[in-house]
C-alpha positions in Angstrom: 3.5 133.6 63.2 0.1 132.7 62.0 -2.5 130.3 63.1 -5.8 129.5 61.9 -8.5 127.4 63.3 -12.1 125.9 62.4 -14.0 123.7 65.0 -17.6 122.3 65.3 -17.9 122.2 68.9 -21.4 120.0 69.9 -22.5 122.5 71.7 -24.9 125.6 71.3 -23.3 129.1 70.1 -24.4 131.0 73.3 -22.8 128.3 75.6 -19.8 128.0 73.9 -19.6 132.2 74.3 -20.4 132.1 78.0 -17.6 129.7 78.5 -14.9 131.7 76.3 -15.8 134.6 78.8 -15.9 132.4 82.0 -12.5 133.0 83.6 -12.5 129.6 85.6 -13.4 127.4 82.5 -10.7 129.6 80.8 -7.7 128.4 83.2 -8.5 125.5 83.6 -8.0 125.0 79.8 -5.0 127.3 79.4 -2.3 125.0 79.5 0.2 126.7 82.0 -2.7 129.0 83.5 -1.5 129.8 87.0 -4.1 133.3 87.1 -6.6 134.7 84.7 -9.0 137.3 86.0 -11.2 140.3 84.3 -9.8 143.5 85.6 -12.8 145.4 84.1 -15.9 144.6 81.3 -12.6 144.4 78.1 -9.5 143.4 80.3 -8.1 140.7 81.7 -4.9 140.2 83.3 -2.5 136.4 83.5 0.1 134.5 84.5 1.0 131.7 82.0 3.5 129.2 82.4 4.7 128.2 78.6 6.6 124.8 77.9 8.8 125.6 75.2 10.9 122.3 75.4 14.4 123.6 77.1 12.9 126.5 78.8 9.0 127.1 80.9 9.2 131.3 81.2 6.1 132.3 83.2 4.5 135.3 81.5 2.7 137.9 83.0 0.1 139.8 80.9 -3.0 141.9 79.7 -5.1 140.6 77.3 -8.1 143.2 76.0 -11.7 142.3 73.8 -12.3 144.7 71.5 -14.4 144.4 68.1 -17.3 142.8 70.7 -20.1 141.6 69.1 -22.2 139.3 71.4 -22.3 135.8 71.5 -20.5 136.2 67.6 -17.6 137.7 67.8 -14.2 139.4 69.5 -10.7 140.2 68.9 -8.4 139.1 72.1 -5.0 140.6 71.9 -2.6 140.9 74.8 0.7 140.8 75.3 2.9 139.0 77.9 5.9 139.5 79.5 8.9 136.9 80.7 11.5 138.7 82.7 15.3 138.6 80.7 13.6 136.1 78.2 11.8 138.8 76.5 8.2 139.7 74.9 5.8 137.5 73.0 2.5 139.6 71.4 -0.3 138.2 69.6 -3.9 138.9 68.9 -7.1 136.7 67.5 -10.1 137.1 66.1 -12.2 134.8 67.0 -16.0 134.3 65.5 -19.0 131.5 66.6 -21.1 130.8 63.5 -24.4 128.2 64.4 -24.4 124.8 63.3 -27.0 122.2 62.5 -30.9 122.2 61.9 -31.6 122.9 65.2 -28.2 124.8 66.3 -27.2 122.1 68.5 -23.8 123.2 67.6 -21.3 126.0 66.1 -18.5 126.3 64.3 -15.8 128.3 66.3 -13.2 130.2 63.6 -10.4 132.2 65.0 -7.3 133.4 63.5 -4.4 134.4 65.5 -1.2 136.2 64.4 1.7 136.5 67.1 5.4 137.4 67.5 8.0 137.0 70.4 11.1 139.3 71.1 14.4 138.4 73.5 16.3 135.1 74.1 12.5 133.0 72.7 13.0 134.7 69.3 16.4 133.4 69.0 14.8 129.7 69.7 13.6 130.3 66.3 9.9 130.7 65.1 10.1 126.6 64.2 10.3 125.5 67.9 8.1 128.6 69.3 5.9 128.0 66.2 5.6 124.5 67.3 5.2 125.0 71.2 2.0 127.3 70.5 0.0 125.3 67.9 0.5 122.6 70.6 -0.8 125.3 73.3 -4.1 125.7 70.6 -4.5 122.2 70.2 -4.7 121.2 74.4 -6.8 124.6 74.5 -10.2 123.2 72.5 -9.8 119.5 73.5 -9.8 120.9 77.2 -12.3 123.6 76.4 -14.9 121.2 74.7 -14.4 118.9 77.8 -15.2 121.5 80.1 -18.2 122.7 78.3 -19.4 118.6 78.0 -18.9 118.8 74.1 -16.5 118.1 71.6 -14.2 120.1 69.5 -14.3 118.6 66.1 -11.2 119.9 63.8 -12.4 121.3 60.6 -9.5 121.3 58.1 -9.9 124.5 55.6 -7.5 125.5 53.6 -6.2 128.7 55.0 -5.7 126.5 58.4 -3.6 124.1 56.0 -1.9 127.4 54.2 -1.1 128.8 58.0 0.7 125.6 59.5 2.9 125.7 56.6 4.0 129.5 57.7 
């Protein structure tokens, strides 16, 4: 599964960094974030609960930045684990470009790529599909709230060419 994403977020580049590293504004706009903590300067470790219509598995996970470039650029990738109901991978790049005459805001671009295993993978990558562009979508609109800005959709065409995968 793919998913691409472009967002003006009103808000400066650097404080729209701080808060994608800030672990508190980070659950509380996780949907299903019970625990989200840095286990060192590139790890982090969570427990997410994930809605996924007939069944909510909690998965437990690591999640690692590499490709760091500050206050531009990362690549998150993790994977989580949900007991009997099997395995769900995924990674993003993620890049902040500035925005506006004076860089009152930036655009956020990520692109994410991710796959399950188990009893989800038998749901079918339609429902699963559908479950996480929902997560993504409750992510920014929770994340611009927390930061006091707003997370403006910018429709591109590979975001287009990705919902249709």
């Amino acid at each position: 599964m793919k998913f691409v994403g472009h967002y003006r977020i009103t808000a400066p580049r650097l404080s729209v960094w701080e808060a994608l590293n800030d672990t508190e504004v980070l659950k509380a706009c996780i949907p299903g974030c019970d625990r989200i903590e840095w286990v060192d300067s590139e790890n982090l470790e969570a427990s997410i609960t994930v809605n996924l219509g007939i069944m909510k598995p909690t998965f437990s996970g690591d999640l690692t930045l590499s490709n760091v470039e500050p206050a531009r650029a990362y690549t998150l990738s993790g994977g989580g684990r949900g007991g009997l109901l099997g395995l769900a991978r995924g990674s993003a790049d993620i890049e902040l470009q500035d925005w506006g005459l004076a860089n009152e805001a930036c655009i956020l671009k990520f692109e994410a790529h991710g796959e399950v295993s188990g009893s989800i993978e038998k749901l079918g990558s339609k429902i699963v599909g559908k479950s996480a562009q929902g997560v993504i979508d409750r992510f920014f609109s929770r994340f611009a709230a927390q930061i006091d800005a707003e997370a403006i959709p910018v429709e591109t065409e590979d975001a287009a060419d990705a919902q249709q995968n």
